[in-house]
PQR file with spaces between the fields and no chain letter, atoms N, CA, C, O and H, PARSE charges and radii, in Angstrom:
ATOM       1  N    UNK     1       0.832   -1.181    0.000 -0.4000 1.5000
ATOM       2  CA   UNK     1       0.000    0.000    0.000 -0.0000 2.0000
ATOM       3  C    UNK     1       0.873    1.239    0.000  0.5500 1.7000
ATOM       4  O    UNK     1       2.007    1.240    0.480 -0.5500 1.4000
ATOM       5  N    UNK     2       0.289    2.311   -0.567 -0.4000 1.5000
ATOM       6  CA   UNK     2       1.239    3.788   -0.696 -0.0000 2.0000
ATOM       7  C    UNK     2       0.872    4.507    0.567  0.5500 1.7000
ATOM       8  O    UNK     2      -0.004    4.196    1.375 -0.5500 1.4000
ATOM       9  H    UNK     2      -0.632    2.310   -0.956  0.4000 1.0000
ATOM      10  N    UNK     3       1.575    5.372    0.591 -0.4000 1.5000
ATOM      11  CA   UNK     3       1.555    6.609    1.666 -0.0000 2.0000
ATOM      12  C    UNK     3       0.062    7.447    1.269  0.5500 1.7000
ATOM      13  O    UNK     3      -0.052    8.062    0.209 -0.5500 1.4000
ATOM      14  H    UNK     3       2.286    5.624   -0.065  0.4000 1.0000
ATOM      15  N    UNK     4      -0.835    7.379    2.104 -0.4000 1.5000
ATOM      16  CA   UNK     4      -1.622    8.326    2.880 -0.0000 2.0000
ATOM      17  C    UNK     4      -1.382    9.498    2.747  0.5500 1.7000
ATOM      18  O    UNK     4      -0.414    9.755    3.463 -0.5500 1.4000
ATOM      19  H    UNK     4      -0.742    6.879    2.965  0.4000 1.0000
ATOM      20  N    UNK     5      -1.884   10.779    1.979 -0.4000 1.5000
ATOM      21  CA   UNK     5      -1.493   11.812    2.098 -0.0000 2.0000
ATOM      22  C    UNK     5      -2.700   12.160    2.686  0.5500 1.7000
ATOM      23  O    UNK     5      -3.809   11.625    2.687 -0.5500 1.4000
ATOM      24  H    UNK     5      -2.670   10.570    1.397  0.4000 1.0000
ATOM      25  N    UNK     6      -1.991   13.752    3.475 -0.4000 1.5000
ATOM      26  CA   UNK     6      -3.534   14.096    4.415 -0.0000 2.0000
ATOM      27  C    UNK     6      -4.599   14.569    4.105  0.5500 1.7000
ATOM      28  O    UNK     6      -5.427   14.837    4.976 -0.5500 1.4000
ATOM      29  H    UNK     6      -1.090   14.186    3.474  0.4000 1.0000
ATOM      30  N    UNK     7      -4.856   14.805    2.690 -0.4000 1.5000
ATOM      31  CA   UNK     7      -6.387   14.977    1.720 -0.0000 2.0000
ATOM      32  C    UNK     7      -6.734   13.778    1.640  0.5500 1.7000
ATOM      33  O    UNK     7      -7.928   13.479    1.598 -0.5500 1.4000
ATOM      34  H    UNK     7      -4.184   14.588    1.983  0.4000 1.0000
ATOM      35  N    UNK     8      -6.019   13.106    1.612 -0.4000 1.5000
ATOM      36  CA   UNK     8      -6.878   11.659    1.562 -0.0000 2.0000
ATOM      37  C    UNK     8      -7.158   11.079    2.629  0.5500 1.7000
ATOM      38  O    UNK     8      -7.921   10.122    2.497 -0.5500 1.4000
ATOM      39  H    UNK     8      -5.049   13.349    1.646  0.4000 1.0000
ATOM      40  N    UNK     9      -6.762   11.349    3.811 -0.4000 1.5000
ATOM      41  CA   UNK     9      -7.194   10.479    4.985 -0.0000 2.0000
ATOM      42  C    UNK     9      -7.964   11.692    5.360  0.5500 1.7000
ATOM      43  O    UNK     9      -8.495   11.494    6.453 -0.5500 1.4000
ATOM      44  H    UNK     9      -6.142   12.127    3.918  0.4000 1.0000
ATOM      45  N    UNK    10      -8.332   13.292    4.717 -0.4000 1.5000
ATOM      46  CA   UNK    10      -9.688   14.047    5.449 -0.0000 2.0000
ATOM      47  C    UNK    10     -10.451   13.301    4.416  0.5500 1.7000
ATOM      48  O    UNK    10     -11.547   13.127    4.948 -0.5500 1.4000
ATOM      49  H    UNK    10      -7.901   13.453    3.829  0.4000 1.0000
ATOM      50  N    UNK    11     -10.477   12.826    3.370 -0.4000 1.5000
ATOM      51  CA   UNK    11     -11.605   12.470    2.523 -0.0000 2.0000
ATOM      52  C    UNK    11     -12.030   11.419    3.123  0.5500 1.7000
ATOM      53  O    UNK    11     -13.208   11.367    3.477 -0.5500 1.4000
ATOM      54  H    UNK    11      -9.587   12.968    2.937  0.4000 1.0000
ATOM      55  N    UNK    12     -11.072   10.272    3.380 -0.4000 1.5000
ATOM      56  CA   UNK    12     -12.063    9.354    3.628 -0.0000 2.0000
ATOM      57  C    UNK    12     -12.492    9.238    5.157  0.5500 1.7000
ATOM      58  O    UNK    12     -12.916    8.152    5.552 -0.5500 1.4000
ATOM      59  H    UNK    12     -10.115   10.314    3.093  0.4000 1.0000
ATOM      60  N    UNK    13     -12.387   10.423    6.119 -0.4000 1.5000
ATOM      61  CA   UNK    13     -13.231   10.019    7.195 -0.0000 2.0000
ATOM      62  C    UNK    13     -14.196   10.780    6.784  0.5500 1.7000
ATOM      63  O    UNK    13     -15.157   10.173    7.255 -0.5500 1.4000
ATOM      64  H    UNK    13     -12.042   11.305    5.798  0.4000 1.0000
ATOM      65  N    UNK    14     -14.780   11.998    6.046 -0.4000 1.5000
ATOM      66  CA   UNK    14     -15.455   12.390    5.521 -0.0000 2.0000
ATOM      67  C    UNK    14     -16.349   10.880    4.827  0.5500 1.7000
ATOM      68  O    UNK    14     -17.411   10.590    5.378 -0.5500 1.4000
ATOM      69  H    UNK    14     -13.999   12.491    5.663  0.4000 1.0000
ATOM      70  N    UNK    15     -16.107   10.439    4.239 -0.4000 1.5000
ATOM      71  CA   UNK    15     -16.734    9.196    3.748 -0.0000 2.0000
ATOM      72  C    UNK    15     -17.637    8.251    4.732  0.5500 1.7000
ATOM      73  O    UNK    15     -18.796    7.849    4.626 -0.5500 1.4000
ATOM      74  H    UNK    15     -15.244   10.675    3.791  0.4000 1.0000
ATOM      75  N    UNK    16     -16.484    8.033    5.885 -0.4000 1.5000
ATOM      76  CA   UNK    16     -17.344    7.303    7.026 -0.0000 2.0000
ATOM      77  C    UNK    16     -18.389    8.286    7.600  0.5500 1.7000
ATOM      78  O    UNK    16     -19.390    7.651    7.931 -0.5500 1.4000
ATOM      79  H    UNK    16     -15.543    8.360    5.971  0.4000 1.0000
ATOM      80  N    UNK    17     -18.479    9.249    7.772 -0.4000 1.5000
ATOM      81  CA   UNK    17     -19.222   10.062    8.873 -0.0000 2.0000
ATOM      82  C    UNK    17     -20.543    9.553    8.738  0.5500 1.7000
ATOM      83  O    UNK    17     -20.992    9.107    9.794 -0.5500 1.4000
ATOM      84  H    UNK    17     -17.665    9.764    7.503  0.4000 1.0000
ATOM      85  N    UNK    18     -21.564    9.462    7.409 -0.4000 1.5000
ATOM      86  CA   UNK    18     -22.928    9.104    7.488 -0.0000 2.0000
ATOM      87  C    UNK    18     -22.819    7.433    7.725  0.5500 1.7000
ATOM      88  O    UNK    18     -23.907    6.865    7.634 -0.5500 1.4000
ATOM      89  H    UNK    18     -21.200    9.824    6.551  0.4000 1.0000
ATOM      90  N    UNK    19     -22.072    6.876    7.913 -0.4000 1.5000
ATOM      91  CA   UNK    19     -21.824    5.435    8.361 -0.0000 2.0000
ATOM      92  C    UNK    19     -22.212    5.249    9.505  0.5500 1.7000
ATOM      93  O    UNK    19     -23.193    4.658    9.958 -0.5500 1.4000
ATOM      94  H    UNK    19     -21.188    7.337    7.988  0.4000 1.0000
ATOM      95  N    UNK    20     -20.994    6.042   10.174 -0.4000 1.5000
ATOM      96  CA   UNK    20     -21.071    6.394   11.984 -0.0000 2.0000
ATOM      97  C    UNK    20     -22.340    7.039   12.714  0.5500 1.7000
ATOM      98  O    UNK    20     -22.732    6.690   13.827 -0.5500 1.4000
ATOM      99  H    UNK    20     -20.198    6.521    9.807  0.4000 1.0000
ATOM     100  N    UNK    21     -22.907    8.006   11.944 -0.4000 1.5000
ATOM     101  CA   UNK    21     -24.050    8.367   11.911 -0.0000 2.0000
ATOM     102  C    UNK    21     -25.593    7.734   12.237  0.5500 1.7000
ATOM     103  O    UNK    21     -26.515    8.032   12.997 -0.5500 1.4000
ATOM     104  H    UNK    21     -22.588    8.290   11.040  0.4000 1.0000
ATOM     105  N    UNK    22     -25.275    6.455   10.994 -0.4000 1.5000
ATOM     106  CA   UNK    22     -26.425    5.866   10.917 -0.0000 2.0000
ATOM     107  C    UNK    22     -26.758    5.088   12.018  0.5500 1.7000
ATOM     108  O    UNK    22     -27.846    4.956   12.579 -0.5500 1.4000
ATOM     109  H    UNK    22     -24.526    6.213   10.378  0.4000 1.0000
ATOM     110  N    UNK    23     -25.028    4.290   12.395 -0.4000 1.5000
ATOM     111  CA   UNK    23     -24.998    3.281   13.095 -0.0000 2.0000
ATOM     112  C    UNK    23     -24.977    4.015   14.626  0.5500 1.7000
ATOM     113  O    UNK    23     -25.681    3.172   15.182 -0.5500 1.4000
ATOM     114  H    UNK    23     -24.144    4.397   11.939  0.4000 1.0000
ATOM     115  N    UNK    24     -24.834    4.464   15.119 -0.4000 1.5000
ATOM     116  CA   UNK    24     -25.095    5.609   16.419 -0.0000 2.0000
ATOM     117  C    UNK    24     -26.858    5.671   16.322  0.5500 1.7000
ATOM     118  O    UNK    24     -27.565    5.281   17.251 -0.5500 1.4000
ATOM     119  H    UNK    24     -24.262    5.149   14.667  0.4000 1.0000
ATOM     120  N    UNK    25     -27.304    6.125   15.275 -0.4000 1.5000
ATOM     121  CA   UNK    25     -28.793    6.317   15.475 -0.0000 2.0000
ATOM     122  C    UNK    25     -29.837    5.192   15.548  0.5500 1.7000
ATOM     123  O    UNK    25     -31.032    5.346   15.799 -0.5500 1.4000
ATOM     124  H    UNK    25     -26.729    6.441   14.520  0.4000 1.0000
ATOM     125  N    UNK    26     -29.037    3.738   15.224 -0.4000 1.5000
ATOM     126  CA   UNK    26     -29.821    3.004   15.222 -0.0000 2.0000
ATOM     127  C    UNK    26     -29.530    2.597   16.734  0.5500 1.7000
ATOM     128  O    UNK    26     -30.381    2.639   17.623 -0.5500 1.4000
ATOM     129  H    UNK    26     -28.066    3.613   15.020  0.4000 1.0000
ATOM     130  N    UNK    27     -28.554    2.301   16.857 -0.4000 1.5000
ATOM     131  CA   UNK    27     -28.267    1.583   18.388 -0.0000 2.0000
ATOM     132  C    UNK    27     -29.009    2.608   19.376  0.5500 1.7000
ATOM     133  O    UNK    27     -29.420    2.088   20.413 -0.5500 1.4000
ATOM     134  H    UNK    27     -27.862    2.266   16.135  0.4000 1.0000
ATOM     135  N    UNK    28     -29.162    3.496   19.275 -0.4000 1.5000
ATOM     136  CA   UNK    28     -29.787    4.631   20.202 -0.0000 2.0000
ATOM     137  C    UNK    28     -31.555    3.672   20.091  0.5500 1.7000
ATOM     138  O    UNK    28     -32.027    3.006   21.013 -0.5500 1.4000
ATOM     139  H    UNK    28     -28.829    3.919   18.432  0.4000 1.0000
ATOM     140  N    UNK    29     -32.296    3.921   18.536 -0.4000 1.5000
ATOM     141  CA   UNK    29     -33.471    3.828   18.338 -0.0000 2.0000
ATOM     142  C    UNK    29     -33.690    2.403   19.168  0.5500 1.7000
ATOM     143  O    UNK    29     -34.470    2.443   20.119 -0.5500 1.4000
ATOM     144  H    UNK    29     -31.913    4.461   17.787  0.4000 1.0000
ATOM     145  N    UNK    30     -33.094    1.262   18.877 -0.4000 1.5000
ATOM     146  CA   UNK    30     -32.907   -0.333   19.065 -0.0000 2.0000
ATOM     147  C    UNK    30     -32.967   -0.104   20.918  0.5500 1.7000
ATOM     148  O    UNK    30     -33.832   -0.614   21.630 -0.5500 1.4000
ATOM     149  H    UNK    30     -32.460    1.230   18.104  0.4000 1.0000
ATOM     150  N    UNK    31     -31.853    0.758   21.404 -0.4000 1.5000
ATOM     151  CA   UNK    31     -31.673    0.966   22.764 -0.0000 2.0000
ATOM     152  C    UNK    31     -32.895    1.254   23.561  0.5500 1.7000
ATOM     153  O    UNK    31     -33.129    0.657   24.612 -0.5500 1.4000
ATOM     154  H    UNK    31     -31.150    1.172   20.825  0.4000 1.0000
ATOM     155  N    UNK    32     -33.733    2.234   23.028 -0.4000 1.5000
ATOM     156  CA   UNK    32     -34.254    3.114   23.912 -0.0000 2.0000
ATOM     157  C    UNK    32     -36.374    2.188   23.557  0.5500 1.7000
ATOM     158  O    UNK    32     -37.365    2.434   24.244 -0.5500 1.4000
ATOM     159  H    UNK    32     -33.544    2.719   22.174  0.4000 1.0000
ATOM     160  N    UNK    33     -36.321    1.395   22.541 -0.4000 1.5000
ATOM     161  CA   UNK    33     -37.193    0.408   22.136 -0.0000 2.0000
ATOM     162  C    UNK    33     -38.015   -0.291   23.125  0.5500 1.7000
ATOM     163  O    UNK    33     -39.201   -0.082   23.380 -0.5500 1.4000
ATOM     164  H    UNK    33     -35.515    1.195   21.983  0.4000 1.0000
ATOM     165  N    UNK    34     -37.218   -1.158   23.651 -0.4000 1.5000
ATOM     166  CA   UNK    34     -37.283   -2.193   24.576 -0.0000 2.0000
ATOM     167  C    UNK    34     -38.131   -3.177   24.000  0.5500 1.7000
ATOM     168  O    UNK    34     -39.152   -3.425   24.643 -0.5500 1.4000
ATOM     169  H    UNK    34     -36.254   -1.328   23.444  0.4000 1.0000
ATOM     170  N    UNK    35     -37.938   -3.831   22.879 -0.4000 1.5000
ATOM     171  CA   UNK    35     -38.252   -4.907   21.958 -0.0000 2.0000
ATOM     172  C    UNK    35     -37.671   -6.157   22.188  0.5500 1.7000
ATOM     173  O    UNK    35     -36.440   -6.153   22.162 -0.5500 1.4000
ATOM     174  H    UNK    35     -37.110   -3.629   22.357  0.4000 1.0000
ATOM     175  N    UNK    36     -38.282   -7.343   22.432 -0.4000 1.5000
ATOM     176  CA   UNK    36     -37.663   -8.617   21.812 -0.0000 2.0000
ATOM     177  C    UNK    36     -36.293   -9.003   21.554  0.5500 1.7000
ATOM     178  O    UNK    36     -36.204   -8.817   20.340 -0.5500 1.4000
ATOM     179  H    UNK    36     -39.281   -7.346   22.454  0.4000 1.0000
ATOM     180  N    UNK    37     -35.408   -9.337   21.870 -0.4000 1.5000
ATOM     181  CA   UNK    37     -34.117   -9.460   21.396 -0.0000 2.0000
ATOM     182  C    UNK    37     -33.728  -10.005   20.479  0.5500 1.7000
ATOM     183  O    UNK    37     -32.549   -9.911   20.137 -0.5500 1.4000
ATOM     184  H    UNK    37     -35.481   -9.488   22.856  0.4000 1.0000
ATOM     185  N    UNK    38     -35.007  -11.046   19.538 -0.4000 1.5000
ATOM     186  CA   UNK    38     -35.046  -11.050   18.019 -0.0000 2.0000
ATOM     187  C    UNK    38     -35.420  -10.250   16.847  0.5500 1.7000
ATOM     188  O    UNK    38     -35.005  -10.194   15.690 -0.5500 1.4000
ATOM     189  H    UNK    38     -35.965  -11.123   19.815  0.4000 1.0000
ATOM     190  N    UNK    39     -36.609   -9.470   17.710 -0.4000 1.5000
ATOM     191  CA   UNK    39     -37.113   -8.585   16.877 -0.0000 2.0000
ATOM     192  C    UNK    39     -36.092   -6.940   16.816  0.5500 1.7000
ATOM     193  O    UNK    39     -36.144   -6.000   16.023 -0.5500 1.4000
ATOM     194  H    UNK    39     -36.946   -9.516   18.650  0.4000 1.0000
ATOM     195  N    UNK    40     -35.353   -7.151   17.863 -0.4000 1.5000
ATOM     196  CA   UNK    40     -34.526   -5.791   17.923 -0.0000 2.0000
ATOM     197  C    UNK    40     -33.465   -5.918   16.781  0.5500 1.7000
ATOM     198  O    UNK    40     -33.157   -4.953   16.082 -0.5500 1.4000
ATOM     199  H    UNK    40     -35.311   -7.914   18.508  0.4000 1.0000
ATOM     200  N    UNK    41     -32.823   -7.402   16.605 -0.4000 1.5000
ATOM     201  CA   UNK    41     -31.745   -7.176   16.118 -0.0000 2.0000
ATOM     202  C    UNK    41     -31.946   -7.783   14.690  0.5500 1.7000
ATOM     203  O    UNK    41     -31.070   -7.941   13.840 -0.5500 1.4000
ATOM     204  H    UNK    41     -33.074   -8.185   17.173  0.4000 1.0000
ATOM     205  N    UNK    42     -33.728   -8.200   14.565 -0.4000 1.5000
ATOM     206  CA   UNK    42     -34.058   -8.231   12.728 -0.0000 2.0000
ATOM     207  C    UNK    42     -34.043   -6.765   12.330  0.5500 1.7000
ATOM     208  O    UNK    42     -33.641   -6.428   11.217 -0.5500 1.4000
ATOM     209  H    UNK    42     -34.439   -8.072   15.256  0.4000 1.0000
ATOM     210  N    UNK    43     -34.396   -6.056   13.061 -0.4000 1.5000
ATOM     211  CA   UNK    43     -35.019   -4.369   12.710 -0.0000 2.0000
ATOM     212  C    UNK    43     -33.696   -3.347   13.022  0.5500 1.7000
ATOM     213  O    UNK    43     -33.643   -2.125   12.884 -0.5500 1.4000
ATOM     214  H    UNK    43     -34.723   -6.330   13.965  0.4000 1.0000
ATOM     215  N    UNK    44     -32.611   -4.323   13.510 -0.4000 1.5000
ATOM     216  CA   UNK    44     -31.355   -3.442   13.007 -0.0000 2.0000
ATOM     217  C    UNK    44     -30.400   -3.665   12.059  0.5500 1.7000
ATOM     218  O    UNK    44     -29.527   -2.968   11.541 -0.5500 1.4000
ATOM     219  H    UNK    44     -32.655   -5.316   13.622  0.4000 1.0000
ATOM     220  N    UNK    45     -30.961   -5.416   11.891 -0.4000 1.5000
ATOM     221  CA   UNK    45     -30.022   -5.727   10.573 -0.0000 2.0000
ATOM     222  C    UNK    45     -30.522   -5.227    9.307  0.5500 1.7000
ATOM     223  O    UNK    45     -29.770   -5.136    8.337 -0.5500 1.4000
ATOM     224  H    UNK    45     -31.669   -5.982   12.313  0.4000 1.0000
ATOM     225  N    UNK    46     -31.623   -4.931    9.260 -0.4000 1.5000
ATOM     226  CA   UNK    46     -32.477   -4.780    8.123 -0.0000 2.0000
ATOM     227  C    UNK    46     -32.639   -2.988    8.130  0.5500 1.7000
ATOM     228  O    UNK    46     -33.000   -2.488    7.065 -0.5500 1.4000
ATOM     229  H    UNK    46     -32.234   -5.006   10.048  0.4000 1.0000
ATOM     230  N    UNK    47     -32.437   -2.274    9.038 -0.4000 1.5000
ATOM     231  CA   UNK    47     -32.945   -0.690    9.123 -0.0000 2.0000
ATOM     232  C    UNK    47     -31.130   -0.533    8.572  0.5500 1.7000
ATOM     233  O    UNK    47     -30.989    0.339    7.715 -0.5500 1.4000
ATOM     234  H    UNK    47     -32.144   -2.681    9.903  0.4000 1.0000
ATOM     235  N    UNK    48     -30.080   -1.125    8.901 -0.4000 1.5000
ATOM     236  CA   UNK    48     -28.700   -0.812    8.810 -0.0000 2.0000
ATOM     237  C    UNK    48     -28.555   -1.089    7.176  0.5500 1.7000
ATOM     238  O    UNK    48     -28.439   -0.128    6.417 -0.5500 1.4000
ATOM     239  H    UNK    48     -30.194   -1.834    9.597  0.4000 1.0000
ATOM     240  N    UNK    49     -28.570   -2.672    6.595 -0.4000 1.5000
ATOM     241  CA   UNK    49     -29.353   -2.591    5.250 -0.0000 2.0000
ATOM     242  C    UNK    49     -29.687   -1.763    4.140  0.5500 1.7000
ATOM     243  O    UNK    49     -29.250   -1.766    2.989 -0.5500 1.4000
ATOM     244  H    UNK    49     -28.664   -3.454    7.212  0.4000 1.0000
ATOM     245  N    UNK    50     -30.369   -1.197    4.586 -0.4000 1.5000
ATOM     246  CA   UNK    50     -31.218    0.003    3.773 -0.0000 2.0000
ATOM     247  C    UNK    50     -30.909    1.001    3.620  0.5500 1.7000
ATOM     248  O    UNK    50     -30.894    1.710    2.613 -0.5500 1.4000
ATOM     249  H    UNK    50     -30.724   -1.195    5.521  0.4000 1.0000
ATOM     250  N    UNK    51     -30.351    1.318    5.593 -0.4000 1.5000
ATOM     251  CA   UNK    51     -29.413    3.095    5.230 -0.0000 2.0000
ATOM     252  C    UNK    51     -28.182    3.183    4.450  0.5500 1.7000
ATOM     253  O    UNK    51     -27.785    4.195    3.872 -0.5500 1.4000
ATOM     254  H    UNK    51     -30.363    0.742    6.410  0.4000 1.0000
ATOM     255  N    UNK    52     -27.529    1.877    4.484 -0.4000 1.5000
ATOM     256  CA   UNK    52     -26.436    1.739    3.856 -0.0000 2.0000
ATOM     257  C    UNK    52     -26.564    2.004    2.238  0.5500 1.7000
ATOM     258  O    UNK    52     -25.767    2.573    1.492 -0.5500 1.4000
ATOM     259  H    UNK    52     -27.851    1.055    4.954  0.4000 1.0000
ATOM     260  N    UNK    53     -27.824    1.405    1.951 -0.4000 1.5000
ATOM     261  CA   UNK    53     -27.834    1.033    0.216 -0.0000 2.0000
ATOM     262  C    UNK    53     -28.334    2.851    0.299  0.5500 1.7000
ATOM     263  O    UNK    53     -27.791    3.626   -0.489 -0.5500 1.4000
ATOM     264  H    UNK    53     -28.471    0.942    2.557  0.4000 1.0000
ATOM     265  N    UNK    54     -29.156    3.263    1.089 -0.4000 1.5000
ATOM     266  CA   UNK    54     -30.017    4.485    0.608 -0.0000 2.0000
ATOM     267  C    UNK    54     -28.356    5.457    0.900  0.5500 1.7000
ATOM     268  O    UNK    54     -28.194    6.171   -0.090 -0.5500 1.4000
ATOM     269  H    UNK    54     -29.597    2.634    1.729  0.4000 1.0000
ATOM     270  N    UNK    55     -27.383    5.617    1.743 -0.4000 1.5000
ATOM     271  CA   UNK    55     -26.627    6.248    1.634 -0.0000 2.0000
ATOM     272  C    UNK    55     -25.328    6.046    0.998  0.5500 1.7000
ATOM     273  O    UNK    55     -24.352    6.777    1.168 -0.5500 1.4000
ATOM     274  H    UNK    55     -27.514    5.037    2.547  0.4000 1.0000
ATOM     275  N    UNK    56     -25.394    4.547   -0.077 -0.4000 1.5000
ATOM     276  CA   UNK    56     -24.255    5.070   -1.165 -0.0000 2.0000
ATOM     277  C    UNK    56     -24.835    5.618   -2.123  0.5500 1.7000
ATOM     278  O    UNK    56     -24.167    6.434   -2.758 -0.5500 1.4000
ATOM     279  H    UNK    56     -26.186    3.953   -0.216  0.4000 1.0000
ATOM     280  N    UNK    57     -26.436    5.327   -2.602 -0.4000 1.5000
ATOM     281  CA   UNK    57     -26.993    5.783   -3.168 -0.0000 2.0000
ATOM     282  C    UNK    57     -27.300    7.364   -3.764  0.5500 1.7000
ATOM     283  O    UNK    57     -27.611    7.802   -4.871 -0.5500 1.4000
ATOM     284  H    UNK    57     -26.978    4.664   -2.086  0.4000 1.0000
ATOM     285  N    UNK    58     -27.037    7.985   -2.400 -0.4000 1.5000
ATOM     286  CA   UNK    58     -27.159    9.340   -2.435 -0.0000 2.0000
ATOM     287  C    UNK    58     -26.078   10.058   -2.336  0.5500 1.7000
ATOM     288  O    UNK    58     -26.016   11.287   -2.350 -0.5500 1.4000
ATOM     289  H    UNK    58     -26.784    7.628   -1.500  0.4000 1.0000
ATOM     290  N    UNK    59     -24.835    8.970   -2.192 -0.4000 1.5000
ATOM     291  CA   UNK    59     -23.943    9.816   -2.322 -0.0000 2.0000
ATOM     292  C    UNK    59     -23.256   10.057   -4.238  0.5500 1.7000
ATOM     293  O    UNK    59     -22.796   10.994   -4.891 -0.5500 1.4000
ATOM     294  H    UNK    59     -24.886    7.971   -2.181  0.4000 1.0000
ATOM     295  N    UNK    60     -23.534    8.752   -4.450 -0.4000 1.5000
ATOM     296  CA   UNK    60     -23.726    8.320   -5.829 -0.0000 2.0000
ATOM     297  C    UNK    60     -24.531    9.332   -7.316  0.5500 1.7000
ATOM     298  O    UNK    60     -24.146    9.522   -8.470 -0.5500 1.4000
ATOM     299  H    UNK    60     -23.908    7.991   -3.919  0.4000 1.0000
ATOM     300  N    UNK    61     -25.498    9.687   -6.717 -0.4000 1.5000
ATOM     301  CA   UNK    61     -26.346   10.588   -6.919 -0.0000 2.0000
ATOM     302  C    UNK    61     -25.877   12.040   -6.587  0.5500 1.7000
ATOM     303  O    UNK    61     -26.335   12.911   -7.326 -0.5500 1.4000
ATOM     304  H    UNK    61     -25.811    9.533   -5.779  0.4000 1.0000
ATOM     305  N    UNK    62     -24.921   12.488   -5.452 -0.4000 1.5000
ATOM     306  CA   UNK    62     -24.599   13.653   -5.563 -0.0000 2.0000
ATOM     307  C    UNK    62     -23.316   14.174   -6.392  0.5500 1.7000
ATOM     308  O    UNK    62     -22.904   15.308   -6.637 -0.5500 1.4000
ATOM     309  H    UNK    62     -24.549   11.781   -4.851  0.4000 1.0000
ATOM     310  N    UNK    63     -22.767   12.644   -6.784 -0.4000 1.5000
ATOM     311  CA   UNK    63     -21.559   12.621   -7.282 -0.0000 2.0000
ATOM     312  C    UNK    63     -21.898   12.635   -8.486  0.5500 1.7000
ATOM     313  O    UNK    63     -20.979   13.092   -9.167 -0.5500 1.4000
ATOM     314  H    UNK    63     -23.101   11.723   -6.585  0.4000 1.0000
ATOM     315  N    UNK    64     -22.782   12.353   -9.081 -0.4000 1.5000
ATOM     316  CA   UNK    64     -23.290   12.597  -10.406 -0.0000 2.0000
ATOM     317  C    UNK    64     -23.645   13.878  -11.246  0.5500 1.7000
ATOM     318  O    UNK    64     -23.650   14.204  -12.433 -0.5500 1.4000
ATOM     319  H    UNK    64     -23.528   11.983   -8.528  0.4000 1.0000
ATOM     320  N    UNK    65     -24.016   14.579   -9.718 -0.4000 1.5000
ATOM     321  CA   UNK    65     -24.985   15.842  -10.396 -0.0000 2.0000
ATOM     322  C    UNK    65     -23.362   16.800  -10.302  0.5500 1.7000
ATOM     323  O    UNK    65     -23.439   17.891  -10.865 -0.5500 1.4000
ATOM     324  H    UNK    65     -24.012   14.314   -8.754  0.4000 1.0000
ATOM     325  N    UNK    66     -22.207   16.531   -9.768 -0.4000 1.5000
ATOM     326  CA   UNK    66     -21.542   17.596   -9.564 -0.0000 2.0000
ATOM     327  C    UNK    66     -20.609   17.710  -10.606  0.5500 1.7000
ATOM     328  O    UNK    66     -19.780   18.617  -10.689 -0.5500 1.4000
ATOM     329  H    UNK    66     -22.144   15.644   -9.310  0.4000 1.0000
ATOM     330  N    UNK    67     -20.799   16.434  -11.703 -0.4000 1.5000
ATOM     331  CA   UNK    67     -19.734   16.523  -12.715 -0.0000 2.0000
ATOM     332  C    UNK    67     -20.384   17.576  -13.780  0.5500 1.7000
ATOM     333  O    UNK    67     -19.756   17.900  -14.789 -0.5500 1.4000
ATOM     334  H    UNK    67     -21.472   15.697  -11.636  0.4000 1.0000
């Protein structure tokens, strides 16, 4: 692997942030629930899932409109 320059290691935590984001907001939502301990962790595998696809999606989509 090459050297890391420091635009590239601000880009890619920039990259993670709606990751960290999502996953913080679900464990909060899942936390504060008090659901089933099957049903908590179908409705976080599946809510995590979705934000994931809906947020490369949109990032995909913003990367499109800026060329």
């Amino acid at each position: 692997m090459g050297k890391l320059t420091p635009s590239l290691t601000k880009s890619r935590f920039w990259q993670l942030v709606p990751y960290t984001l999502l996953g913080t907001s679900l464990f909060a939502w899942v936390s504060s629930a008090h659901l089933d301990r099957f049903l908590s962790v179908y409705l976080v595998l599946l809510a995590a899932q979705s934000g994931t696809v809906g947020i490369y999606l949109l990032v995909g989509w913003l990367k499109s409109r800026n060329r």
